[in-house]
PyMOL commands that place a pseudoatom at each C-alpha (Angstrom):
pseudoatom trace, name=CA, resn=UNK, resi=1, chain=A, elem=C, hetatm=0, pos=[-23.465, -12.574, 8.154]
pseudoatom trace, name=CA, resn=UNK, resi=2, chain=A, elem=C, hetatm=0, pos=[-20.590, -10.483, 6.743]
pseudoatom trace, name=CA, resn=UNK, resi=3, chain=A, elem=C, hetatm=0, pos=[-17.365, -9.370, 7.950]
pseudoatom trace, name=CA, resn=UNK, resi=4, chain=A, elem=C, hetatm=0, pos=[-16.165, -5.251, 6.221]
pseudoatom trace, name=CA, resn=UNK, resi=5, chain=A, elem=C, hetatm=0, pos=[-12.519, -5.007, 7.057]
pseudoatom trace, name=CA, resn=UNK, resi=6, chain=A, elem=C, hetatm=0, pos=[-12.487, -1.527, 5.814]
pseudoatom trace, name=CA, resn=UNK, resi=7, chain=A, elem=C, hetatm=0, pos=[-8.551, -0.406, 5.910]
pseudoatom trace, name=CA, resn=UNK, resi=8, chain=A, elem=C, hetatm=0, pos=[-8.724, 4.021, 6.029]
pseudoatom trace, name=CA, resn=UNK, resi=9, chain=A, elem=C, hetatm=0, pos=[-6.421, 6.926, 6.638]
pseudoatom trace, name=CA, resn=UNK, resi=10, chain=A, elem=C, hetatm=0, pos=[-5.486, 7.512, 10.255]
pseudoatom trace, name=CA, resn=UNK, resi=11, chain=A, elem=C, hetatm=0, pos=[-6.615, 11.014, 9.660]
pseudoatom trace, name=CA, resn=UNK, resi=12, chain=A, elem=C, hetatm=0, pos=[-10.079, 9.492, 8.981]
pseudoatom trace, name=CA, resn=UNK, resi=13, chain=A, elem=C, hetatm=0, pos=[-10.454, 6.676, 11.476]
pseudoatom trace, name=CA, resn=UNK, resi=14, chain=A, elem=C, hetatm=0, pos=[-12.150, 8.648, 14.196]
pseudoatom trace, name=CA, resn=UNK, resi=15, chain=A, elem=C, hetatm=0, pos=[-15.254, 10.590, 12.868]
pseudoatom trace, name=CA, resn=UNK, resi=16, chain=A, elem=C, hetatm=0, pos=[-15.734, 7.066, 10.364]
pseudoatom trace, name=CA, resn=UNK, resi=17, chain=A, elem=C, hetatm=0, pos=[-15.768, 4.786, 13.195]
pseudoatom trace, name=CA, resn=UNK, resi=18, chain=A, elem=C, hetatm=0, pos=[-17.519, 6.975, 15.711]
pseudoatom trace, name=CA, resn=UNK, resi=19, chain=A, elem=C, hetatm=0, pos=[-20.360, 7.406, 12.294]
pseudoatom trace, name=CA, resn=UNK, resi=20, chain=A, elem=C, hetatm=0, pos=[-20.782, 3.528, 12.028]
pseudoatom trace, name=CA, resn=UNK, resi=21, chain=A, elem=C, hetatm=0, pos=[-20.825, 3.004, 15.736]
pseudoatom trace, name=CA, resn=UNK, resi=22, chain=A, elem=C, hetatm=0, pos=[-23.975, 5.564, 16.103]
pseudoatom trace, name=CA, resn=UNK, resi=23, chain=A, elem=C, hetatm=0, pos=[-25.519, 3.399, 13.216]
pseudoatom trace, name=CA, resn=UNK, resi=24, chain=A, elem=C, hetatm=0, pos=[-25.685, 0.644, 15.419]
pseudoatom trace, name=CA, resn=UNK, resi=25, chain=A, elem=C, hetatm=0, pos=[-22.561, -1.162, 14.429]
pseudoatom trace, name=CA, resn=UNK, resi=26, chain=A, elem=C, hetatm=0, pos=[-19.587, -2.741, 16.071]
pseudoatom trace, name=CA, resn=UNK, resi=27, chain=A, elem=C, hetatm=0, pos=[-16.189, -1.647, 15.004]
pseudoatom trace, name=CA, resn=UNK, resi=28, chain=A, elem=C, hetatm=0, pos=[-12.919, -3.171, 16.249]
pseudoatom trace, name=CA, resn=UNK, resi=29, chain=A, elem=C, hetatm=0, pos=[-9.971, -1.233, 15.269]
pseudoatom trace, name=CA, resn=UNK, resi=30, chain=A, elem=C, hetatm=0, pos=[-6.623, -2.267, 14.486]
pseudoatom trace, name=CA, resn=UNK, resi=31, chain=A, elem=C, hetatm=0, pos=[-3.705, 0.338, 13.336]
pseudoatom trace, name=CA, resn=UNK, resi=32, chain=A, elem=C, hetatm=0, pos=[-1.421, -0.831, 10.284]
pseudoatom trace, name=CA, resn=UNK, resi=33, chain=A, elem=C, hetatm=0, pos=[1.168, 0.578, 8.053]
pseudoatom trace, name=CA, resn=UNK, resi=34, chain=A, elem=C, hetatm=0, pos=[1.618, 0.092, 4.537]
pseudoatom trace, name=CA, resn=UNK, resi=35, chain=A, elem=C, hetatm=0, pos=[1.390, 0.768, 0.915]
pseudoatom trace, name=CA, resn=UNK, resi=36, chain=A, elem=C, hetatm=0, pos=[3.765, 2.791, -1.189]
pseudoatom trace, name=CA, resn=UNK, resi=37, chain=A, elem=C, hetatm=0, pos=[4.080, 6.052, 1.293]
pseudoatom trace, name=CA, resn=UNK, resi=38, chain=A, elem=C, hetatm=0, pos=[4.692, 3.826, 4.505]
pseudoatom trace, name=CA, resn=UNK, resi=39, chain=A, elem=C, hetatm=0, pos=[1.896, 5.974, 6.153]
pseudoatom trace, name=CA, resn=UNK, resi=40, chain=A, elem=C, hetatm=0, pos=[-0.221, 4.821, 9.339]
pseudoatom trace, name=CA, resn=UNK, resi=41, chain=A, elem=C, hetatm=0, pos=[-3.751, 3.299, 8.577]
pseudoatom trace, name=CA, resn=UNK, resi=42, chain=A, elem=C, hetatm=0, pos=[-6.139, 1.663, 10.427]
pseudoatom trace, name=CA, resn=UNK, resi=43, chain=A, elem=C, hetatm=0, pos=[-8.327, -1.237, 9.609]
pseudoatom trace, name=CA, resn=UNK, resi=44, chain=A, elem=C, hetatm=0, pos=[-12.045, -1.246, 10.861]
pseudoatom trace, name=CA, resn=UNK, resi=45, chain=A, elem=C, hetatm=0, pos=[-13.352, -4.653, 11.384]
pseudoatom trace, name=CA, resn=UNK, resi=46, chain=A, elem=C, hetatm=0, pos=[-17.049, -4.415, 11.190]
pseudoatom trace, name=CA, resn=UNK, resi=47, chain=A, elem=C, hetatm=0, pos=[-19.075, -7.999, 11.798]
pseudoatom trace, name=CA, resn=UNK, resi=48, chain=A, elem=C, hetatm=0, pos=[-23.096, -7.201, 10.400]
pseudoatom trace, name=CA, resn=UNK, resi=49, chain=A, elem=C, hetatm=0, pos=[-25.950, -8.476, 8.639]
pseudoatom trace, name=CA, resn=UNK, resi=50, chain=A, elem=C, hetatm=0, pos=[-26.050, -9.249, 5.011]
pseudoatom trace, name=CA, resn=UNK, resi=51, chain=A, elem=C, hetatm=0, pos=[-28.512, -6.486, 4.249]
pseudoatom trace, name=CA, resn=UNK, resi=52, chain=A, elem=C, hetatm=0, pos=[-27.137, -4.087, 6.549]
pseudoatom trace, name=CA, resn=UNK, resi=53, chain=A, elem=C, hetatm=0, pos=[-23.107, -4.068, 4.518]
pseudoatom trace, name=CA, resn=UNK, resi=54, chain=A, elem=C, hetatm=0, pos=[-24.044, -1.496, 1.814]
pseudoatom trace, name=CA, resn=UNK, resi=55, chain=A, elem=C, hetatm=0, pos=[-25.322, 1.069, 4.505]
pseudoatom trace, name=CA, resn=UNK, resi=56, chain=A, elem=C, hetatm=0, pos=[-21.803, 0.183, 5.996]
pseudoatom trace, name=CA, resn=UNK, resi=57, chain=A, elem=C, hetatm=0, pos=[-20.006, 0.953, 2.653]
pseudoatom trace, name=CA, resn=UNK, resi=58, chain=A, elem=C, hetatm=0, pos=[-21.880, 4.237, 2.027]
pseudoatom trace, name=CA, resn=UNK, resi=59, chain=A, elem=C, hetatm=0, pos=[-20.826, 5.429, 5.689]
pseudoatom trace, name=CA, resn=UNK, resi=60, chain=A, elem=C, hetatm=0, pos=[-17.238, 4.298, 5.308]
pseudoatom trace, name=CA, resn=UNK, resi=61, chain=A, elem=C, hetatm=0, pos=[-17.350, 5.970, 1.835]
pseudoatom trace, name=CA, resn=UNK, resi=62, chain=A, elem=C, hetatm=0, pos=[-18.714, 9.389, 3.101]
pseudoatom trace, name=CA, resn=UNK, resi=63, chain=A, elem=C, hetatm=0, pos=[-16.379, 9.920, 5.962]
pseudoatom trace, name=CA, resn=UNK, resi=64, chain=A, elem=C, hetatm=0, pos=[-13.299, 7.976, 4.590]
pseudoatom trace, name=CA, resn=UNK, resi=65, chain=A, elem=C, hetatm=0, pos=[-13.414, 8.649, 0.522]
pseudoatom trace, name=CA, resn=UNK, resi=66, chain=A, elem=C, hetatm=0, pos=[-10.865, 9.959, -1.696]
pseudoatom trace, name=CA, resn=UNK, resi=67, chain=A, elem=C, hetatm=0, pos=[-11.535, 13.827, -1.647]
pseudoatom trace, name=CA, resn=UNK, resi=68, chain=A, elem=C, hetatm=0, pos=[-9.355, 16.753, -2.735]
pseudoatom trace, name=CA, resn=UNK, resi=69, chain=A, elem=C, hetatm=0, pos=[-8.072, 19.687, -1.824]
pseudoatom trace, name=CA, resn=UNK, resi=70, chain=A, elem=C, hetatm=0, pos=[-5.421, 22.454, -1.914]
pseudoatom trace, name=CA, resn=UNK, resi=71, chain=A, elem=C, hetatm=0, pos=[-2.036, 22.301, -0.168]
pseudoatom trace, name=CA, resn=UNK, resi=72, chain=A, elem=C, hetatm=0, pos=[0.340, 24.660, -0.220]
pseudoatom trace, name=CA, resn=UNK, resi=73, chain=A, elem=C, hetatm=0, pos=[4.098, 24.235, -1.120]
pseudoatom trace, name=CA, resn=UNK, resi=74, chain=A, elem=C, hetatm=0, pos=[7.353, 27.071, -0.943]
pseudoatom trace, name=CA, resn=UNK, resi=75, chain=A, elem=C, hetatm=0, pos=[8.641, 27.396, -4.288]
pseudoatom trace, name=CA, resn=UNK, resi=76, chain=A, elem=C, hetatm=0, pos=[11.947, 29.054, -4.612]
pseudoatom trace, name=CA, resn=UNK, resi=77, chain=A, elem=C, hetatm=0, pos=[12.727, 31.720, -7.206]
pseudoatom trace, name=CA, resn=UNK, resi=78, chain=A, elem=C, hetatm=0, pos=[15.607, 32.270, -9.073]
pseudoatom trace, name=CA, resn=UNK, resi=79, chain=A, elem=C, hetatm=0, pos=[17.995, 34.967, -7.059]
pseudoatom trace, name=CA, resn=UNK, resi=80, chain=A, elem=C, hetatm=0, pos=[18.609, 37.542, -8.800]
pseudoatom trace, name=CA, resn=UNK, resi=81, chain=A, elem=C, hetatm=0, pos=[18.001, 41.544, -8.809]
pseudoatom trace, name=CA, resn=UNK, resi=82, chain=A, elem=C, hetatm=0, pos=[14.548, 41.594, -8.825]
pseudoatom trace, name=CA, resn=UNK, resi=83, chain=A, elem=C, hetatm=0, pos=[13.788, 38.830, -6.147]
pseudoatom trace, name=CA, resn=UNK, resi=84, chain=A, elem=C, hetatm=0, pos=[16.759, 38.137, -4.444]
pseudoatom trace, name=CA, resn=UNK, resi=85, chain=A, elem=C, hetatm=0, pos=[16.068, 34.486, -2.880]
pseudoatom trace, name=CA, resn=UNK, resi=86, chain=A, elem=C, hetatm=0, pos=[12.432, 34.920, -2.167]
pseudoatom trace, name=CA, resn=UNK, resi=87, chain=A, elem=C, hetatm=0, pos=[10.344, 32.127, -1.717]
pseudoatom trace, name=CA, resn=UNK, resi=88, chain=A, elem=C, hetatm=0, pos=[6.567, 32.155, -3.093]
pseudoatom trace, name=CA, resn=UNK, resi=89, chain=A, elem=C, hetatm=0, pos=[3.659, 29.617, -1.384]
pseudoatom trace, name=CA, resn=UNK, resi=90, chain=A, elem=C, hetatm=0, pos=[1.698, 28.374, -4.858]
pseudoatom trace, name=CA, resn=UNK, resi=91, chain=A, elem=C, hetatm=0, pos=[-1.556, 26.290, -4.024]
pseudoatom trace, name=CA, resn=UNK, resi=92, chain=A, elem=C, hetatm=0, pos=[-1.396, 22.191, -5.428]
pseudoatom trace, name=CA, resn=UNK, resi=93, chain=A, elem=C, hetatm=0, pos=[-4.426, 20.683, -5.636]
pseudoatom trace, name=CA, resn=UNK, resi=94, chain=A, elem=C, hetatm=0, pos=[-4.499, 17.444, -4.540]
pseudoatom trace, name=CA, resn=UNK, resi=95, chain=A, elem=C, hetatm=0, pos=[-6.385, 13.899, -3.648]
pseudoatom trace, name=CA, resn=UNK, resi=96, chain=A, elem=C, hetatm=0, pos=[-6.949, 12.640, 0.059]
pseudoatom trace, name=CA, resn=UNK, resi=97, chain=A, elem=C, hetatm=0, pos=[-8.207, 10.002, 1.700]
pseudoatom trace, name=CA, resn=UNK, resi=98, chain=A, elem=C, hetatm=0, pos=[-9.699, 7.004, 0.257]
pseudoatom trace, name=CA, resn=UNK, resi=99, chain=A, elem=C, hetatm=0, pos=[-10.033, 3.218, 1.648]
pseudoatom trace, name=CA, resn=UNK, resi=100, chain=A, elem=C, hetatm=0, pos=[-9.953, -0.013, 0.866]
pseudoatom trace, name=CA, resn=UNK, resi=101, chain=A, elem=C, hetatm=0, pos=[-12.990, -2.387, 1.715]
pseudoatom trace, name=CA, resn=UNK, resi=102, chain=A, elem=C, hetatm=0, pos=[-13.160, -6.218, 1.773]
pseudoatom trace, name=CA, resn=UNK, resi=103, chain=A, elem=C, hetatm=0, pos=[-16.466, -7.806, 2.694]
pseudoatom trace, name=CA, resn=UNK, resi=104, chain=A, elem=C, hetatm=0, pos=[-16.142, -11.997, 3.652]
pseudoatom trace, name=CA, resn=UNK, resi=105, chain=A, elem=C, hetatm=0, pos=[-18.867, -14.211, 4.180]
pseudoatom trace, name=CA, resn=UNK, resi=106, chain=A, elem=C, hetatm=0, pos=[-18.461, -14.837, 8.055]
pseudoatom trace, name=CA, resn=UNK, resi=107, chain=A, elem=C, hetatm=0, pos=[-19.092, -19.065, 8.428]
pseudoatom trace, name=CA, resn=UNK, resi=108, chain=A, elem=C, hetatm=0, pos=[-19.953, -19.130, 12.295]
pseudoatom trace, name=CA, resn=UNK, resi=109, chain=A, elem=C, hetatm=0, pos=[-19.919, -15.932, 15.053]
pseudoatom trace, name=CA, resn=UNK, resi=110, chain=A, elem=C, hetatm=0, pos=[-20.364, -16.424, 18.684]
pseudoatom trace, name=CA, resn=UNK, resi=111, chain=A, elem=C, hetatm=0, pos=[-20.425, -13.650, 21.486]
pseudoatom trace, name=CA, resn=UNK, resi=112, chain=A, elem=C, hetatm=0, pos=[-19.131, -14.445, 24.867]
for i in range(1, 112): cmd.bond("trace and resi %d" % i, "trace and resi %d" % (i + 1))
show_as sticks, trace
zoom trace
């Protein structure tokens, strides 16, 4: 048996844990904060069988994975007669998402 503490985006925790739970897997949820940005996480603990962890990862990948897209930021032009203080929106593309997975070998499990 195997224990997948799976720690993903906030923004991602619902549709990846609602994904594993109609797989047939138990998910306990527990929100953290951390890492370099301070922003809110929360860590999936997921007990399963030994065969059944890399259908785990692949699920956890898909719905919680590093993925980009486009945001869009003001940048401010020079005043001046042409464009007196006008502000322009100019697409960034960026990464989001991603997660960090640890799988331990579980010694004993009992359900009460």
């Amino acid at each position: 048996m195997k224990m997948i503490m799976a720690i993903v985006g906030k923004d991602d925790e619902m549709e990846t844990s609602a994904q594993l739970v109609a797989k047939g897997y138990f998910v306990t949820k527990i929100a953290t904060s951390g890492g370099f940005l301070k922003r809110k996480h929360v860590t999936l603990m997921i007990g399963t069988e030994d065969e059944k962890v890399d259908q785990a990862i692949a699920i956890i990948q898909k719905y919680a994975g590093e993925r980009k897209t486009v945001k869009y930021t003001n940048l401010a032009a020079p005043s001046g007669p042409i464009s007196p203080g006008m502000n322009y929106t100019v697409p960034i593309n960026v990464e989001v998402g991603g997660s960090t997975i640890f799988v331990m070998n579980v010694e004993r499990f009992e359900k009460m």
